[in-house]
N, C-alpha and C positions, 0 to 999 in steps of 0.2 A: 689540834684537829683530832676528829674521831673515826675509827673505820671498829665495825663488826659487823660478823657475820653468827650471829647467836640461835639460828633457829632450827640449825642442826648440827648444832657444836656438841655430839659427843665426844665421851673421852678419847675413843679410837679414832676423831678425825681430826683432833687439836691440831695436828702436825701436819695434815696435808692443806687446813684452813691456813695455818700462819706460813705454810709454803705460798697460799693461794695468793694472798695478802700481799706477800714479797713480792711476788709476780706484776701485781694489779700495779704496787707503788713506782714499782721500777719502769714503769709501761708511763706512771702519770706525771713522775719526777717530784714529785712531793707525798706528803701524808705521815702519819704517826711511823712510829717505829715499830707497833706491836697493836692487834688486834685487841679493842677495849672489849672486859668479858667482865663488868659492872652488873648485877643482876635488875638495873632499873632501866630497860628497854625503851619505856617509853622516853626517858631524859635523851637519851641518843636519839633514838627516832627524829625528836622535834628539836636538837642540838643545831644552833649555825653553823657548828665544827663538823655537821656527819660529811666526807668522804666520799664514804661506800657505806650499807649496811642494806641489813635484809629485814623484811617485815613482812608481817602475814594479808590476806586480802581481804580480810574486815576490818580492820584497823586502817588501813590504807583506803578503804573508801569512803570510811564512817570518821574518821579524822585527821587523815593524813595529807590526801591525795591532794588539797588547797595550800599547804604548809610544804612541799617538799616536792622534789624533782623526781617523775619517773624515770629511773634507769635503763634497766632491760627485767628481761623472766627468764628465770630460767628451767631449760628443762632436764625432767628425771626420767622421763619413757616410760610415763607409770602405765601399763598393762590398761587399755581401752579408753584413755587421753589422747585427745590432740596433745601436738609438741606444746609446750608450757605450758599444759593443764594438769590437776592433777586430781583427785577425790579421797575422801573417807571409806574406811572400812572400819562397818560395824562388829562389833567382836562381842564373844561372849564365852564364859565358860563352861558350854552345855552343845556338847555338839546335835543334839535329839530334840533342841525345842527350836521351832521356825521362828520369825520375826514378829509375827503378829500375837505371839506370847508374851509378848514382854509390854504389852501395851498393860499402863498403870506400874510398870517397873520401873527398877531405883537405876538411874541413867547418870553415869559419872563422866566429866566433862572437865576439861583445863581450865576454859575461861570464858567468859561468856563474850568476849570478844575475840574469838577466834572462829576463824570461818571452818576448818576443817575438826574444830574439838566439841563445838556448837552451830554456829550456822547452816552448814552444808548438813548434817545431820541431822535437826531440828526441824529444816525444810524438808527432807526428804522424808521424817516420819511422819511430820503432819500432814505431808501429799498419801502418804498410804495408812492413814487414821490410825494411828499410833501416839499413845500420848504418855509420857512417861510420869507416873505420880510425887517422883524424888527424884529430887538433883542431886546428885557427890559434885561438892567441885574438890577441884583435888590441886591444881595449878600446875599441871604438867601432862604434856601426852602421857610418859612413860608412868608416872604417878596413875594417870584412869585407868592404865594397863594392870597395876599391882591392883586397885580398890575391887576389878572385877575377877581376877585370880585367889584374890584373900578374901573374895565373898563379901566383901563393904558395896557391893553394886552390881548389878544383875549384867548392865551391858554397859559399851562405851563406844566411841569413834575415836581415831587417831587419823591423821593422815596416812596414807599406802607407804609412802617415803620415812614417817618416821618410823610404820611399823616394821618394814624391813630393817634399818637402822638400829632399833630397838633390840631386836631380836641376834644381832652379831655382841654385843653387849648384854644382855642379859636373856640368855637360852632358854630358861624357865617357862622366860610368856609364854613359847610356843605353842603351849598346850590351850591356848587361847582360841579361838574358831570364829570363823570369817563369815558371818549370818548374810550381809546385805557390803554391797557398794553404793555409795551415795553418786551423785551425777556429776559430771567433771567440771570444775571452774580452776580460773585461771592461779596460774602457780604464784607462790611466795614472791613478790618484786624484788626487786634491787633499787635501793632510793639514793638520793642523798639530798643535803642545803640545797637551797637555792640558789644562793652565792657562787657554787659552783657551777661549772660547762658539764650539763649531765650527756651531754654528745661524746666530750673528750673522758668522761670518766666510763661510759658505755665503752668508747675501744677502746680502753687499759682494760677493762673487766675479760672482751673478747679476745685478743691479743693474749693475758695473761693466761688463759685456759687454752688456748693453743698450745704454750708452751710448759705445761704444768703436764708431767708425767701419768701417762696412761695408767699407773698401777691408784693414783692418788685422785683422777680422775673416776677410776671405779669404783674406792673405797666411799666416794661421794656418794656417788651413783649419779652423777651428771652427765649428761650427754654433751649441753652447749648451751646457747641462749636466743632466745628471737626476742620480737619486740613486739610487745598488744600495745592496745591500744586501751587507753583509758576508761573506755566507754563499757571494755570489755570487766573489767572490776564493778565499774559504777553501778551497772547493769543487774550484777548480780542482788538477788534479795537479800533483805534481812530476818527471821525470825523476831518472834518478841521475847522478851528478856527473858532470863528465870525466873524473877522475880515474879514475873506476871504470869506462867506458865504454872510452877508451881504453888503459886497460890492460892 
């Protein structure tokens, strides 16, 4: 069997994760003994052994959502969110030029499946005529964070959550600057198999965060979890590729 939680496993949070983990297993009476931190996400995702794990909300609509059981969402209280919502901030490293400068700019990006490092981002420059002429991909939030720091890219998005998170770990970004917020759609799920009771692995998840200490609870920066509704993902748009963007 498989359980992670990969999509905000900094190093500062390994230990409140594999605390989280113990908590969840001990609530479900089975599961692995140790949080899988295999760097092929998708293999887990679409695994008959996932548990528990987390994924992002383009991937989860654009090929998850028919292959795997929704969980729960959970939330982080991002600053102008509904509860289990959360958005991008656009960053750059020029605090004196607005947002509409940067149109025809070099736009570094994780993945082009990710809602919050491309999608949520993508939509929200092409609603304010904003068209970026180069892509960085970089394959990591914190990675678009260095490319627009080191000057390899003009601007980028990260999610609010990993920027915070980023920035308790590496201090430096901060010199980074917060140009635009993108509009809020729903948080990272929680999935798992099919094969499993995603009702009875929902309260081990809630139960276990009850009882997971306040200090490891902030270090997260998790409030708690509700439950959307599917429609609420499906919902959301996709942009189109890079491929075809910057072509």
């Amino acid at each position: 069997m498989i359980a992670c939680l990969p999509m905000y496993d900094f190093a500062h949070l390994r230990a409140a994760h594999d605390q989280f983990w113990t908590l969840i297993r001990a609530e479900l009476g089975f599961g692995p003994a140790q949080l899988t931190r295999d760097p092929d996400i998708w293999a887990q995702w679409q695994s008959a052994d996932l548990v528990v794990g987390q994924t992002c909300g383009m991937p989860y609509r654009e090929r998850l959502h028919d292959k795997v059981s929704y969980v729960l969402t959970p939330d982080y209280g991002i600053e102008g969110c509904p509860a289990g919502y959360y958005n991008s901030l656009i960053l750059s490293d020029d605090a004196d030029r607005d947002l509409m400068s940067y149109d025809q700019g070099r736009f570094a990006y994780n993945d082009a499946l990710s809602q919050s490092g491309w999608a949520g981002p993508v939509t929200y420059l092409t609603r304010h005529g904003i068209r970026p002429a180069v892509g960085v991909e970089t394959g990591a939030h914190v990675q678009s964070m260095w490319a627009v720091r080191e000057g390899r890219a003009d601007f980028c998005a990260v999610d609010a959550n990993t920027y915070a998170l980023a920035l308790v770990e590496y201090p430096e970004l901060a010199s980074l600057h917060i140009i635009a917020r993108t509009d809020p759609t729903p948080a990272l799920p929680y999935i798992c198999a099919t094969r499993f009771d995603a009702a009875r692995v929902a309260a081990a998840v809630q139960n276990a965060f009850t009882s997971l200490e306040q200090n490891q609870k902030s270090q997260m920066r998790l409030r708690g979890f509700i439950r959307l509704s599917t429609d609420e993902y499906l919902s959301v748009p996709s942009p189109t590729s890079p491929d075809k963007l910057f072509s």
